[in-house]
VOBA-1610 file (N, C-alpha, C; in pm, whole numbers, padded with zeros to 5 digits, always signed):
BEGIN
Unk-00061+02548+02939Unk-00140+02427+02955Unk-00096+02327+02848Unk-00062+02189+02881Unk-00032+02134+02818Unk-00153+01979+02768Unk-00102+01945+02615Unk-00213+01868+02587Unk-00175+01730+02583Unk-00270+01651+02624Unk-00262+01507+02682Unk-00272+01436+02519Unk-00137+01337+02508Unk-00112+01273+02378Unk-00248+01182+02341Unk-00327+01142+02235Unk-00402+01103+02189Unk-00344+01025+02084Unk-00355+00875+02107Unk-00349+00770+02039Unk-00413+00671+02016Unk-00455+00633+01850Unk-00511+00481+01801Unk-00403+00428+01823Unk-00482+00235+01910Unk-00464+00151+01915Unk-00606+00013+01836Unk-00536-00059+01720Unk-00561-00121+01674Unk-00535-00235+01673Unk-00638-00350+01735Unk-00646-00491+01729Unk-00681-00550+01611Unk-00664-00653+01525Unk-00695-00762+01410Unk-00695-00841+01450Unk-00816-00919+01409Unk-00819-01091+01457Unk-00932-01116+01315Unk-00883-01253+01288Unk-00946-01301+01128Unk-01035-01407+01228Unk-01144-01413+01164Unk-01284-01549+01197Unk-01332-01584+01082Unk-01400-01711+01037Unk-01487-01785+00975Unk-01647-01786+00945Unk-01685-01735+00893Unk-01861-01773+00890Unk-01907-01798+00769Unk-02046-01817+00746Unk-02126-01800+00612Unk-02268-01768+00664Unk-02362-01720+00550Unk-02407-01671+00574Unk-02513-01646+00439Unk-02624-01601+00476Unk-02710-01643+00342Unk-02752-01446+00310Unk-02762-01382+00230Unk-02836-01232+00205Unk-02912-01270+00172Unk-03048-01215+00320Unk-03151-01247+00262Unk-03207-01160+00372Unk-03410-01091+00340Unk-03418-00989+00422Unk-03562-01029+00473Unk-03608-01031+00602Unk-03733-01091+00590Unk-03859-01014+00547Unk-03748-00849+00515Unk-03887-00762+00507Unk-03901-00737+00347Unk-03897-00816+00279Unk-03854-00860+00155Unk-03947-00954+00077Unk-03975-00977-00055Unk-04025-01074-00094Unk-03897-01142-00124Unk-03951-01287-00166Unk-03821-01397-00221Unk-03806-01366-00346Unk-03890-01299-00463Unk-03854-01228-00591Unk-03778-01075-00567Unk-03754-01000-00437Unk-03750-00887-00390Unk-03582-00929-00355Unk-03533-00985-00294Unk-03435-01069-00222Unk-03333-01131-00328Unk-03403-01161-00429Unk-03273-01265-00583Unk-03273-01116-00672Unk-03378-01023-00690Unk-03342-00896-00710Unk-03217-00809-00644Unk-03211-00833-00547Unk-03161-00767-00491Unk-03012-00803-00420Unk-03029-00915-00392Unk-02878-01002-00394Unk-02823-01134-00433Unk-02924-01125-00569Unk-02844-01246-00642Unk-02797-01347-00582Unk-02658-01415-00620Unk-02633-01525-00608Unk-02601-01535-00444Unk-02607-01396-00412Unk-02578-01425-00223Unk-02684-01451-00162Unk-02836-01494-00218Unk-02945-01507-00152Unk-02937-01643-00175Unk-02847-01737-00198Unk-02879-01891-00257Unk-02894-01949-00106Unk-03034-02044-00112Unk-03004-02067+00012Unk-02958-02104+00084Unk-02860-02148+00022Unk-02771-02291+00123Unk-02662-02171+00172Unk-02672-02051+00122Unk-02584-01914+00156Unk-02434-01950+00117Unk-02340-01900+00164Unk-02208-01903+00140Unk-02100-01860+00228Unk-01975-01855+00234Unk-01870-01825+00366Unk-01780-01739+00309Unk-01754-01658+00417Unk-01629-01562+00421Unk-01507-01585+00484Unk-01408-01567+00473Unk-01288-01550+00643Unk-01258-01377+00650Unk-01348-01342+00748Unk-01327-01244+00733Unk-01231-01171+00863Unk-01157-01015+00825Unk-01076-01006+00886Unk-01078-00892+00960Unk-01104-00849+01082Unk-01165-00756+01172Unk-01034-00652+01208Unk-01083-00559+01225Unk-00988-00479+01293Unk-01079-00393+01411Unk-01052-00375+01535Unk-01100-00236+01576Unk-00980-00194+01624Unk-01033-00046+01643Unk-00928+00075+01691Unk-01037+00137+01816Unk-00951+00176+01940Unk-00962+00227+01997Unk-00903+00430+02018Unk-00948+00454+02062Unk-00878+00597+02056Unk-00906+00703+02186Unk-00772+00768+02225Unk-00803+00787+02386Unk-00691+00825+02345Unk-00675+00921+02502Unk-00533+01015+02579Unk-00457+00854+02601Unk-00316+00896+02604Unk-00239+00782+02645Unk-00187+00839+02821Unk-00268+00728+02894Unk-00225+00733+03051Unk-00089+00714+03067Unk-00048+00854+03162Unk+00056+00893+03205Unk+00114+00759+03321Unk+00052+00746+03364Unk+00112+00599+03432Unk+00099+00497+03372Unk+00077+00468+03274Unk+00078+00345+03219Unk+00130+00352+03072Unk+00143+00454+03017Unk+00165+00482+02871Unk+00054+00419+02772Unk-00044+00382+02835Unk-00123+00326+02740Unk-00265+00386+02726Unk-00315+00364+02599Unk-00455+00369+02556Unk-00560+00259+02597Unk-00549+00196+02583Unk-00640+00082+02706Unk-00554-00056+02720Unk-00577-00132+02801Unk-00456-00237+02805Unk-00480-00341+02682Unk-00408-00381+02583Unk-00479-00451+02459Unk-00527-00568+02549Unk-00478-00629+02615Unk-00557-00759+02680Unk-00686-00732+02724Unk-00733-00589+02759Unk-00940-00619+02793Unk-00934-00607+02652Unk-00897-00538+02510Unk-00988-00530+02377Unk-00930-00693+02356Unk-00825-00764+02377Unk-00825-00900+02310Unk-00962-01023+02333Unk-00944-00985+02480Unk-01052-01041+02565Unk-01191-01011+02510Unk-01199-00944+02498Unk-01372-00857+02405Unk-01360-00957+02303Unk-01260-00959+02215Unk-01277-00996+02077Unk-01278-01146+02083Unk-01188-01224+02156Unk-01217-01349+02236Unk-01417-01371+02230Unk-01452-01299+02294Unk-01534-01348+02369Unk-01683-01304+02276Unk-01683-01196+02206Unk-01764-01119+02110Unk-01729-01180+01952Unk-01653-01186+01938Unk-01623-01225+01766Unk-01534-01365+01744Unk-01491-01425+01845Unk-01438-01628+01842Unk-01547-01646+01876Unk-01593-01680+01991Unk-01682-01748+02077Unk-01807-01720+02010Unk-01839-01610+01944Unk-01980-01639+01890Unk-02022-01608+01759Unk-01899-01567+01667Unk-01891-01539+01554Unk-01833-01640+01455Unk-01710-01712+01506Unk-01624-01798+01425Unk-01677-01946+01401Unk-01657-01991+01264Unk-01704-02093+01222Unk-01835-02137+01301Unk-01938-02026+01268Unk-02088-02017+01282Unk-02145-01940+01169Unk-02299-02025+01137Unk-02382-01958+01063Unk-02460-01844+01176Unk-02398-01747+01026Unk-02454-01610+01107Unk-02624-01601+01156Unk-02702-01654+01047Unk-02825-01639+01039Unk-02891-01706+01132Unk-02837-01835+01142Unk-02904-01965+01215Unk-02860-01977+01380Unk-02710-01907+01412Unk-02651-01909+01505Unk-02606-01822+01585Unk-02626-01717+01526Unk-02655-01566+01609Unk-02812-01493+01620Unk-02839-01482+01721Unk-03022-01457+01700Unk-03014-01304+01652Unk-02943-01228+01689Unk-02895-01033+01647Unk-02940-01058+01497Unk-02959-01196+01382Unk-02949-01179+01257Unk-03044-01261+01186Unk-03131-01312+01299Unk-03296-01396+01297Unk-03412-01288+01226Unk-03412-01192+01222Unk-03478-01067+01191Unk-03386-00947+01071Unk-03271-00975+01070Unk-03185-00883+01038Unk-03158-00902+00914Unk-03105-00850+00805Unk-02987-00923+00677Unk-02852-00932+00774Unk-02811-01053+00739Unk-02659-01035+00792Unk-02571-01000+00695Unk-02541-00889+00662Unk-02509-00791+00607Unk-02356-00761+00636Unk-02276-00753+00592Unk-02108-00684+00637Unk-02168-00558+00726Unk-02200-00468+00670Unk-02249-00366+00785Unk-02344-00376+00857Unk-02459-00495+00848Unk-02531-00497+00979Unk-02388-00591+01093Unk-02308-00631+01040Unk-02240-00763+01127Unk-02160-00667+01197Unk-02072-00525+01132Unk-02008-00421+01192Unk-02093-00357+01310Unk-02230-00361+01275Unk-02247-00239+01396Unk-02302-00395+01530Unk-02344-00501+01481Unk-02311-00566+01597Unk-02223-00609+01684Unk-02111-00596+01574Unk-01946-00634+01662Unk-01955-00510+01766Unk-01941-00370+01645Unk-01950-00251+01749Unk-02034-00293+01932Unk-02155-00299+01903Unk-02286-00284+02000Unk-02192-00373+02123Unk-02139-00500+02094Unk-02113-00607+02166Unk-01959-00572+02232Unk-01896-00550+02135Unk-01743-00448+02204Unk-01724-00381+02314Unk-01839-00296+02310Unk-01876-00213+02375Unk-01915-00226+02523Unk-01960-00337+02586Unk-02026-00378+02663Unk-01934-00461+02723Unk-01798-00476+02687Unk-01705-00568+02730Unk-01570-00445+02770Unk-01592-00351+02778Unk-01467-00253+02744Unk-01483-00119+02850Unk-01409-00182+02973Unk-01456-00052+03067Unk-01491+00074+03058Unk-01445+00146+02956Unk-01447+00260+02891Unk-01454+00239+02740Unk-01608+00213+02717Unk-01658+00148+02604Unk-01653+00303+02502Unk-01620+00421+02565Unk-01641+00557+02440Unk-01512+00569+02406Unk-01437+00477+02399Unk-01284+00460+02370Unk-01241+00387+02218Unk-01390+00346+02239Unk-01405+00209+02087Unk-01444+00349+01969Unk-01345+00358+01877Unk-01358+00443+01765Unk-01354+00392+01634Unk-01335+00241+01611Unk-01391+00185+01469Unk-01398+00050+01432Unk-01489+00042+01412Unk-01479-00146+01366Unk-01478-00141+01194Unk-01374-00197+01171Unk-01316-00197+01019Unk-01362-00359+00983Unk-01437-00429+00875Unk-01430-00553+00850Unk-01416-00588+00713Unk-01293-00675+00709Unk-01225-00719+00541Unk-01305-00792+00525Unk-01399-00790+00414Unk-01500-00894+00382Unk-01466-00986+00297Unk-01392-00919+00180Unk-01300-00959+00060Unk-01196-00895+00061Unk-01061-00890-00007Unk-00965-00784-00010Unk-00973-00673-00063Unk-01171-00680-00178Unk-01176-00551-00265Unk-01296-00523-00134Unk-01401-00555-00082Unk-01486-00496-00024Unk-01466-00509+00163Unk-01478-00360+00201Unk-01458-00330+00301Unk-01514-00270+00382Unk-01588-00272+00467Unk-01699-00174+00595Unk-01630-00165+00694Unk-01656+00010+00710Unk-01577+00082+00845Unk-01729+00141+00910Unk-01750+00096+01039Unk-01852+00160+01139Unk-01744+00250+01218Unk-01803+00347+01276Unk-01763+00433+01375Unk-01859+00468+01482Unk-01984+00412+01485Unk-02099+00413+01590Unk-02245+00473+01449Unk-02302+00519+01602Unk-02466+00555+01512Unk-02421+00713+01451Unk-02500+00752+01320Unk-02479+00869+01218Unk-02606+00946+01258Unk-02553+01064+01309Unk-02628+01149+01316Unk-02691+01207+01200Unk-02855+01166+01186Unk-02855+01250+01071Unk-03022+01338+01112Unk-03023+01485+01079Unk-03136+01558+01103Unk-03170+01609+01238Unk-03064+01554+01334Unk-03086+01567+01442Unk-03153+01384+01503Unk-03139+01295+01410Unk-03182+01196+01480Unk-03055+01047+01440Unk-03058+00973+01501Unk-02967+00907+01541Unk-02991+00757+01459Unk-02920+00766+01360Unk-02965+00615+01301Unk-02886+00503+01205Unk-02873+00355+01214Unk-02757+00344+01165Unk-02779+00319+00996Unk-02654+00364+00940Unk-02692+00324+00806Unk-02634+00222+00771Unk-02715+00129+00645Unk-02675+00030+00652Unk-02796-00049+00517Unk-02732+00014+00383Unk-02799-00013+00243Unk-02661-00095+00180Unk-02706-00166+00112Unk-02645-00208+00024Unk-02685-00270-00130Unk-02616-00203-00203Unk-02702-00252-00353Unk-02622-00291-00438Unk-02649-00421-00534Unk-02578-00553-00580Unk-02702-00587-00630Unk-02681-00599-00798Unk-02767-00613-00866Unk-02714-00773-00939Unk-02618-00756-01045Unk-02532-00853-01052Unk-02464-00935-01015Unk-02393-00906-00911Unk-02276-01011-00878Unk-02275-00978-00777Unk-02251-01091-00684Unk-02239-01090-00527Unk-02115-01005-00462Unk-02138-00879-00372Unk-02051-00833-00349Unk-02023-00856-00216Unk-02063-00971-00131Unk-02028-01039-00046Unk-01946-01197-00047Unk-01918-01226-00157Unk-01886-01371-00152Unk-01727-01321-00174Unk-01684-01431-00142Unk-01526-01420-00153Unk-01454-01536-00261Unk-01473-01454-00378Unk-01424-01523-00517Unk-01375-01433-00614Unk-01342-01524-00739Unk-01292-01414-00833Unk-01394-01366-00931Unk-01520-01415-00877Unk-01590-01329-01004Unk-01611-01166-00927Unk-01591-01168-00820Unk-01552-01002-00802Unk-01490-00948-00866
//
C-alpha cells in the first residue's frame, strides 16, 4: 500500500491597518495597565504581513494541494477587501466587542479563510508578522480538558508589543 504525498502550500500577502488595544471588558485604568501606549486613543498602524499554509495529499491529477488561485482569491476578498488600510476597531464589526489583538485578528483571518476554501480542513496555519520581532501562528481552536477554546492572552506591561517601532 502506498502513501499519498502530503504537502504545505504557503500564500503571503502584506496589508495596512491600525488599530487601538483596548478591551471593553476592562476598565480605562485596567486597559493603560495593561497596554500602555497601545491603548492611546487615537490607536496606531501596522503593515502587517500574513502568511497561510494549507496542507493536504497532493492530487494525482493535478499535482496540487489546492489551486493557489481559490487561497489567493480568499485572501483577496477576506484580508484586502476588508482588512487593508482599515481601522480594525471602527471598520470591522468581528472587533466592536473584541481587543483587536494580533491573535484575536489571526483566528479571524482563520474563521473567514475558511468559509471561502472548498475544502476549508485544508487551511493548517495563519502565521501574522506584526513586527519583524513579534509574531502569531494560529492553527485553529486548542483543545484543552476536553473543551474547545481559543487562546488568546497577551501581557505588555511596559512597552507596546504591538506597535511597529524601535522602541521594541
Amino acid at each position: 500500500m502506498s502513501q499519498q504525498p502530503v504537502a504545505f502550500l504557503t500564500r503571503r500577502e502584506t496589508f495596512s491597518a491600525c488599530h487601538r488595544l483596548h478591551s471593553p471588558q476592562l476598565s480605562d485604568a485596567e486597559n493603560l495597565e495593561i497596554f500602555g501606549k497601545c491603548n492611546n486613543f487615537h490607536g496606531h498602524g501596522h503593515n502587517y504581513t500574513v502568511e497561510l499554509t494549507v496542507r493536504g495529499p497532493i492530487d494525482q491529477r493535478t499535482g496540487m494541494v489546492l489551486n493557489i488561485t481559490e487561497l489567493k482569491d480568499a485572501i483577496e476578498t477576506v484580508i484586502m477587501k476588508r482588512l487593508d488600510h482599515k481601522n480594525l476597531d471602527k471598520d470591522v464589526e468581528y472587533f466592536a466587542k473584541i481587543p483587536s489583538t494580533t491573535e484575536n485578528l489571526a483566528v479571524y483571518i482563520w474563521d473567514n479563510i475558511r468559509t471561502h476554501l472548498k475544502k476549508p480542513e485544508l487551511l493548517y496555519e495563519v502565521k501574522i508578522f506584526e513586527t519583524p520581532k513579534n509574531i502569531i501562528t494560529y492553527r485553529g481552536p486548542y483543545q484543552l480538558n476536553g473543551l474547545y477554546s481559543a487562546i488568546n492572552k497577551r501581557t505588555a506591561r511596559d512597552s507596546c508589543t504591538n506597535i511597529s517601532s524601535d522602541s521594541d
